[in-house]
N, C-alpha and C positions, 0 to 999 in steps of 0.2 A: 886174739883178734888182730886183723894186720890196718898197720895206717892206712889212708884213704891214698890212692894213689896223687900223684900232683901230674898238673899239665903235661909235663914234659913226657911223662911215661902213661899218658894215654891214649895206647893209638886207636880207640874210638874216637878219640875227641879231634885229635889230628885227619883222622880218614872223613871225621865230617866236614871239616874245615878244609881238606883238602877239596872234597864237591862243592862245597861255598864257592873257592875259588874256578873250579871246574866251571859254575854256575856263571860268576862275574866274565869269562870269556866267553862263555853264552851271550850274556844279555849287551854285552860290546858287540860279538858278531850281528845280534839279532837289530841294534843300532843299528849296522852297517846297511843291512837289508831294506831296514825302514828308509833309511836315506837315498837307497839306491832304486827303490820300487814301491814306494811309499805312494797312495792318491794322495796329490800334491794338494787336490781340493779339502780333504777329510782331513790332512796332516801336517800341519803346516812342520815347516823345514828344523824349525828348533825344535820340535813335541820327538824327533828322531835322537835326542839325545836323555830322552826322561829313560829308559831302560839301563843304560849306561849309567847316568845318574843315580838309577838307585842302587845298581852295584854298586858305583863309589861312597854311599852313605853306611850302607851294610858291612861293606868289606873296610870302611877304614875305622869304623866302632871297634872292630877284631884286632888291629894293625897294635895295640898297646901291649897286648897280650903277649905278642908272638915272640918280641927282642928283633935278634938276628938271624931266625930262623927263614928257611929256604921259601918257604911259605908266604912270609912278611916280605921277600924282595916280589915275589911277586904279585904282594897285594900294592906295594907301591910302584911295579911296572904297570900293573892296571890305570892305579890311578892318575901317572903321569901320562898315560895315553889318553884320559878321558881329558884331562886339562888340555894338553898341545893339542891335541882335534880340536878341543871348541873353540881356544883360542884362533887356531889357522884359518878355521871357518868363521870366526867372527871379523876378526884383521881381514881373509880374503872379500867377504859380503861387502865391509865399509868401507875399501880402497876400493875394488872394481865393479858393486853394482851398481854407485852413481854411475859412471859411466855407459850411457846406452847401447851404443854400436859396438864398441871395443870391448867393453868390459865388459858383458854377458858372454861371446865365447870363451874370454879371458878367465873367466871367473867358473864357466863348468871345466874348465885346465884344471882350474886351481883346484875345486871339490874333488872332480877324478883323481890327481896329484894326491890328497887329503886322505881320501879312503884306499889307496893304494898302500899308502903308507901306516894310514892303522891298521891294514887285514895284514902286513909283515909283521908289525910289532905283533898284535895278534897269534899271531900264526909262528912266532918265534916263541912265546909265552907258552902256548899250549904246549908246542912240544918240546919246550926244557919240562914242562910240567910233568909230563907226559914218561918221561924219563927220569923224572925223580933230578932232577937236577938246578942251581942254580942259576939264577942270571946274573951274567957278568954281563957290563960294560965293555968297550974301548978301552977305559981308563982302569982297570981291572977290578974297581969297586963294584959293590952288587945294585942293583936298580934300583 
């Protein structure tokens, strides 16, 4: 009888978790969508981050598991991009939507700005994923 394999040496278990992750880049782009083409009437502005949201519950339950696998940098590049968007979008809403004249063109700058900058993180995620590869920083630590 042979022992039961462990985490590490299952790559069923990894190839599913890697689609989990596959998945969490889904439902981030599928945010972006909603945010960007959303009925404004049916959806209000925050309900564009519940898909997002629930990646980040799903994928960071997994995040204990991983250690320091390639995997785990980018379940917490995910998750730091769900944080800095909602923060950017909550900071931008309460300094420039009081403002009525100025701060509504101000402030779709600011969202355009927002979602430009998540579909790169994004879009930098997928394809280190994509490739089997890590994400590095600047600072040459992983995400």
């Amino acid at each position: 009888m042979s022992a039961p394999a462990s985490r590490a040496d299952d790559p069923d278990g990894e190839s599913r978790l890697r689609r989990l992750v596959q998945v969490g880049y889904g439902l981030q782009i599928l945010s972006i969508l909603l945010a960007l083409f959303g009925d404004r009437e049916t959806l209000p502005g925050a309900a564009t981050a519940l898909p997002a949201g629930a990646m980040w519950l799903v994928l960071r339950s997994k995040l204990e598991t991983l250690g320091d696998s390639p995997l785990a940098a980018h379940i917490r590049w995910q998750s730091r991009t769900f944080w800095w968007v909602l923060g950017a979008w909550g900071v931008a809403t309460l300094l420039l939507g009081p403002l009525l004249f100025i701060g509504l063109p101000l402030l779709g700058w600011a969202y355009a700005l927002i979602v430009l900058w998540a579909a790169w993180r994004i879009g930098r995620g997928l394809h280190a994923l994509q490739r089997n590869q890590p994400l590095v920083t600047r600072t040459g630590k992983d995400a």
